[in-house]
Structure formats: C-alpha cells, structure tokens
C-alpha positions, 0 to 999 in steps of 0.5 A: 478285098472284093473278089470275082468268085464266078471268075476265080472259079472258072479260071480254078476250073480251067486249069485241072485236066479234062476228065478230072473227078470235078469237072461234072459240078454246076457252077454253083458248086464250083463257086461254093468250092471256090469261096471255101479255099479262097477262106482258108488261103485267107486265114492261113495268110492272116497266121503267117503275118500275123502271131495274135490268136484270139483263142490262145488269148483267151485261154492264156487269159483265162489260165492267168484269172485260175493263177491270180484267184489261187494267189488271191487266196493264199496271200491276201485272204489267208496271208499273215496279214489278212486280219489287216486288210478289213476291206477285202471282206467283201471281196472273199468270193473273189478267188472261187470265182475267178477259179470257176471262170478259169476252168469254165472256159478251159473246159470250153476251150479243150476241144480246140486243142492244148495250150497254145493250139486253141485257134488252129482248129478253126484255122482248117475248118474252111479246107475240111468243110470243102474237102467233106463237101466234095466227098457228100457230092461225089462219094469220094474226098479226091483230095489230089483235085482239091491241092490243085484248086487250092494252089491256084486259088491260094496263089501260093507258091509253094507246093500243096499236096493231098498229102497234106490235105490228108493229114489235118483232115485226120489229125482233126478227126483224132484229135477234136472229133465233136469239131469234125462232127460239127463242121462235117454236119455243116458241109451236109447242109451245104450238100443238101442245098446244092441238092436242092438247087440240082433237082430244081 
C-alpha cells in the first residue's frame, strides 16, 4: 500500500503542540521520521497477524540439522547395524557437517536473541534508528515526541509512551550491543546526509 510520506508527516507534524523539540526540522528530516515509524507500525502490525518469524525458522532449522547429524552418528553409522548398511559410507561426513552447519548459523544467530527471540531484534530496529536519529540531530532522544508521532503514524489505538520507547532502546543496548552499534552507525549516516542537505 502506497503512502503520502509528505502528507503523513505534515499531518504527524501538526498534531505535536507548538514550541515542541522537533518542530525546527526541515521537511526532509520530518518525512526521513515519518517513513522509519511508519516501518516499525508496519512490522509491529505484520507480528500481530502474523506467528511465522523467518529468524526463529532459521534457527529452529538449523538446531533440528545439529540434532538429526548427532542421531545420524549414534544410530545409523555406529548403530548395531551399520556394518549392514554398506552404502552409507559415502555419506559418513554427514553428521560432522551437519553439526558444524548448526553451530555456524547458531553462532550467527545469538546476537539476535535466545531461542525463539531471533527475529525481534529487527522488529525494533526502524523505532531505535529514529529514536537514535532525532538524538544526532537534536542532542537529545525526546523519546515523549517521538511516542506522539508514533501513535498518529501508527494509527494505533492503544497507548504508546516514551516509557516504552525507552525501554526496547535499553534492553537492545544490554542485550545485543554489536546490534545497536550497527544500527546506531546507520542513523549517523542518515544524520550525516540531512547535514548535508542543511548546508547546502
């Protein structure tokens, strides 16, 4: 579905009382805000509709390989009957391969979170991006004016506070720190490039 960013972000603009800490952006910089809440209301409305999580997939996938090569091992190439199974030789590799495959891709996967957590760290990146985003331009996150902007581009229903902007800002530091970093070195480049357009 096509959306009116320019619009959206006047109209988002318009509601927050006068004198607010944003109201200095150039429309740029509101429309860049605007399109990273509008991602994370996208992505927070696709989870509630929706239980599949490519991430968790994945690594429950590749958890399930690690358990299948350990069986592999135990029952078909040094089970009581593998001395039957000639034609299995070819394949003894199979359940170091398969055990490498799983912790590779575990390993890759732990700084998204713990088992079944994988995907929600990329659940919040569009909202930390923004919040990380108004701190370079303004000195500080005011987390209270990005909740308001949130709630009417979201057009969630339901309250939605600093508090809780706070909160998965922290708990992503604490818990996935080369995360954050990463996704706080992408709101410098986008700080960078509305810097960029400001003294040109």
């Amino acid at each position: 579905m096509a959306h009116d960013l320019p619009g959206l972000s006047r109209r988002a603009f318009q509601q927050l009382e006068t004198g607010n800490p944003l109201e200095e952006f150039p429309e740029s910089d509101r429309i860049l805000l605007c399109s990273m809440l509008l991602l994370e209301a996208t992505i927070e409305k696709a989870d509630r509709q929706s239980d599949e999580d490519p991430f968790k997939r994945a690594a429950a996938l590749a958890r399930e390989a690690g358990r299948l090569g350990a069986r592999l091992e135990t029952e078909v190439f040094h089970g009581p009957y593998s001395d039957l199974m000639p034609f299995t030789s070819g394949f003894s590799d199979l359940p170091e391969r398969l055990a490498e495959f799983s912790k590779i891709v575990g390993e890759v996967m732990a700084p998204f979170g713990g088992p079944g957590h994988e995907g929600k760290v990329f659940d919040v990146f569009p909202l930390i991006l923004a919040t990380e985003f108004v701190r370079l331009r303004t000195g500080h996150f005011y987390d209270e004016t990005l909740a308001e902007l949130y709630q009417y581009v979201s057009g969630r229903r339901k309250h939605f506070s600093a508090d809780t902007i706070r909160r998965r800002r922290d708990r992503l530091k604490e818990q996935s720190p080369h995360i954050y970093s990463w996704m706080l070195e992408r709101a410098r480049r986008a700080n960078e490039s509305s810097a960029a357009r400001d003294s040109s």
